[in-house]
N, C-alpha and C positions, 0 to 999 in steps of 0.2 A: 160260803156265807159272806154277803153283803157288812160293811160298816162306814161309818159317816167319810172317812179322806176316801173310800172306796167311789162313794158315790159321787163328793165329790166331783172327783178326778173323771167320773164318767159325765159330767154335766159340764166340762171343764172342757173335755175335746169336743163335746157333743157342740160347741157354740165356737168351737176354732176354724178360723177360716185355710187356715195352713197348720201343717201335722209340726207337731214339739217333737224335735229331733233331739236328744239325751244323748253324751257319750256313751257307745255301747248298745246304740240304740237298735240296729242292725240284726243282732241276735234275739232269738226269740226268750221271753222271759215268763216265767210261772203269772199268769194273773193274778194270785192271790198273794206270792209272797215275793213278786218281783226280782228273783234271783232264777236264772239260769236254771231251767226243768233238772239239770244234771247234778242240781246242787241243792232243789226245793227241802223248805226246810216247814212245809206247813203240817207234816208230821208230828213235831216237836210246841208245835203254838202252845203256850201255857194258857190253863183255865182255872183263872184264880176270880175271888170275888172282892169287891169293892164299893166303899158304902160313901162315893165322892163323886163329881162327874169336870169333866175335864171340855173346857170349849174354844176348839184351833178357833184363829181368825189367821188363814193360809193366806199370804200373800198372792199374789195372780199365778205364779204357774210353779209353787210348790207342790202341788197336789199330783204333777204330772213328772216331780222328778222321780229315777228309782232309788236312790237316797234318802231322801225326804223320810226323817222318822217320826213327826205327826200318826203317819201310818200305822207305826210300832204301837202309839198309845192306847189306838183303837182298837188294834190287835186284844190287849189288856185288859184295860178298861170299859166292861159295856155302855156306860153313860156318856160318851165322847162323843161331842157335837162338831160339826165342822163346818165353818162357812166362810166362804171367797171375801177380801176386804178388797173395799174399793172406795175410794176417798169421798166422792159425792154423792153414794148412793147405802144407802144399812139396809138388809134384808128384814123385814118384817119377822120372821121366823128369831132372827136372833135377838130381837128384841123383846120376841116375847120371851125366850130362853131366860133372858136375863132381868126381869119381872117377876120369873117364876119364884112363888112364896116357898116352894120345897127347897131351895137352893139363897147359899151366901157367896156371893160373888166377891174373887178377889183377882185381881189382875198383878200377872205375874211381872215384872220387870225389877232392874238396879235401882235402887232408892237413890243412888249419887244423884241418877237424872231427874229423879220427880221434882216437882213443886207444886204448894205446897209439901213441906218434908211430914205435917202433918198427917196426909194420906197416909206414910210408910211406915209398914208393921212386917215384923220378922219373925211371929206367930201365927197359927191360923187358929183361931178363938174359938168353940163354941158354941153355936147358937140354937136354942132350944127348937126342937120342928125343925131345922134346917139342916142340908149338907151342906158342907164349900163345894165350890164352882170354880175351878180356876182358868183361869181366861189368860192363853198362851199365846204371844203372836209369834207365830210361824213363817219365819222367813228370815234373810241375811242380816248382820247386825244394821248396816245403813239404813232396811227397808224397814225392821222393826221401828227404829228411832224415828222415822216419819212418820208408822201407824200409831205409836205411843199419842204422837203432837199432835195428826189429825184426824182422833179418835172421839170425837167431847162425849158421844154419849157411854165413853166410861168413865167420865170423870168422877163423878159420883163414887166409884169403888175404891176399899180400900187398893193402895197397892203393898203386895207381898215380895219383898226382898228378898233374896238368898245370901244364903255367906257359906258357899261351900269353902270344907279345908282341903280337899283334892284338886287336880287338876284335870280336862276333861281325857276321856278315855274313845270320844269319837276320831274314828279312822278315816271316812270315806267323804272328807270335803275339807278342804284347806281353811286353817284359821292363822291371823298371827297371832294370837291370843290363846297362852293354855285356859284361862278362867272367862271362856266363851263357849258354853256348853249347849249341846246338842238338845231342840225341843224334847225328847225324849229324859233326856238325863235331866233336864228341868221338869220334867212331871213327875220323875222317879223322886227328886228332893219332896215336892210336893205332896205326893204320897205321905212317904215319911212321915213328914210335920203334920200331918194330917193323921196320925197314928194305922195308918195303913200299911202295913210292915211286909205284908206276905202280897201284896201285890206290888209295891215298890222295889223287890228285890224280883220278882221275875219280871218286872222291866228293865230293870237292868240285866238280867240274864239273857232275858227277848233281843235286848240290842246287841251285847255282845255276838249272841248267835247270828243275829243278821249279820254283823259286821264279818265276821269269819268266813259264813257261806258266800258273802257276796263281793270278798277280796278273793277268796280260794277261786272261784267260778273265776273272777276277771284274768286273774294271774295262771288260771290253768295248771290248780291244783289241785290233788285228791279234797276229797267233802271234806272238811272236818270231824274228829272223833266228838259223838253226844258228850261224853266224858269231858 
């Protein structure tokens, strides 16, 4: 079964003019859950429900990493919208997305960088007839912090903060920063705050497993125990 960074990602090679070579990339990988057929872990997918909807704006060639956990949240959550950012052009689709009267948009990022400080709220409120909508940018911190500044048509939205008191728990891409958490772990708070408890903890179960299966596979080690 098809979901939005799936399709993506198919609309993504479908317009490349040279193949996205990925460490690893050599070996054949599960299509759907992107780890090594010897280690697939699409048995285990949790199917939990969720009354939020969550929308990537993937940088250009997130969609086509096999790390990339955007993927994870679509995994999860069925209302997970996905679409390609690109500086001079917004897809119509996403702005109707973001119009839509069923949904309150709040756009996830650090409040230190916003301005006005006024947008920044470290609640998700409320609002009667509506879900939140949170609106993730998916990608490296440098590439985030340009789509933040040349984004305007989110200006408009509140921005939602985080103050996690952990540190992050993602494995499979270099940070120097432990309080630089993984798009995944950032939807999982969101959840949370959003009183979505039983779908925030199996996304964080969801990545943890990814993360296992798909060190175990690289390192050439037995699967992991479900356990």
């Amino acid at each position: 079964m098809s979901h939005a960074v799936f399709r993506l990602r198919a609309e993504r090679l479908a317009r490349s003019t040279r193949p996205f070579i990925a460490r690893g990339s050599k070996s054949p990988r599960c299509p759907r859950c992107r780890v090594l057929p010897s280690h697939c872990l699409c048995a285990l997918q949790p199917m939990v429900a969720s009354d939020v909807g969550v929308c990537l704006l993937m940088h250009d060639v997130e969609a086509l990493k096999p790390t990339n956990t955007g993927w994870l949240i679509a995994d999860v959550v069925t209302d997970t919208f996905a679409f390609g950012w690109q500086r001079t052009q917004v897809e119509s689709q996403l702005l109707t997305l973001l119009a839509d009267e069923r949904f309150q948009p709040y756009l996830v990022f650090p409040g230190e960088f916003v301005e006005p400080q006024s947008r920044v709220v470290s609640e998700v409120c409320p609002v009667p007839g509506k879900r939140p909508l949170f609106i993730l940018l998916d990608a490296t911190w440098t590439e985030a912090r340009k789509m933040f500044r040349k984004s305007p048509y989110l200006d408009r939205f509140p921005v939602l903060s985080l103050a996690p008191e952990e540190i992050s728990r993602y494995r499979l891409r270099r940070s120097r920063r432990d309080d630089h958490f993984c798009t995944a772990e950032v939807a999982a708070m969101c959840l949370g705050l959003a009183g979505q408890t039983q779908a925030a903890e199996a996304l964080d179960r969801w990545l943890d497993l990814f993360s296992a299966h798909y060190l175990a596979a690289k390192r050439g080690l037995p699967v992991p125990s479900a356990g």
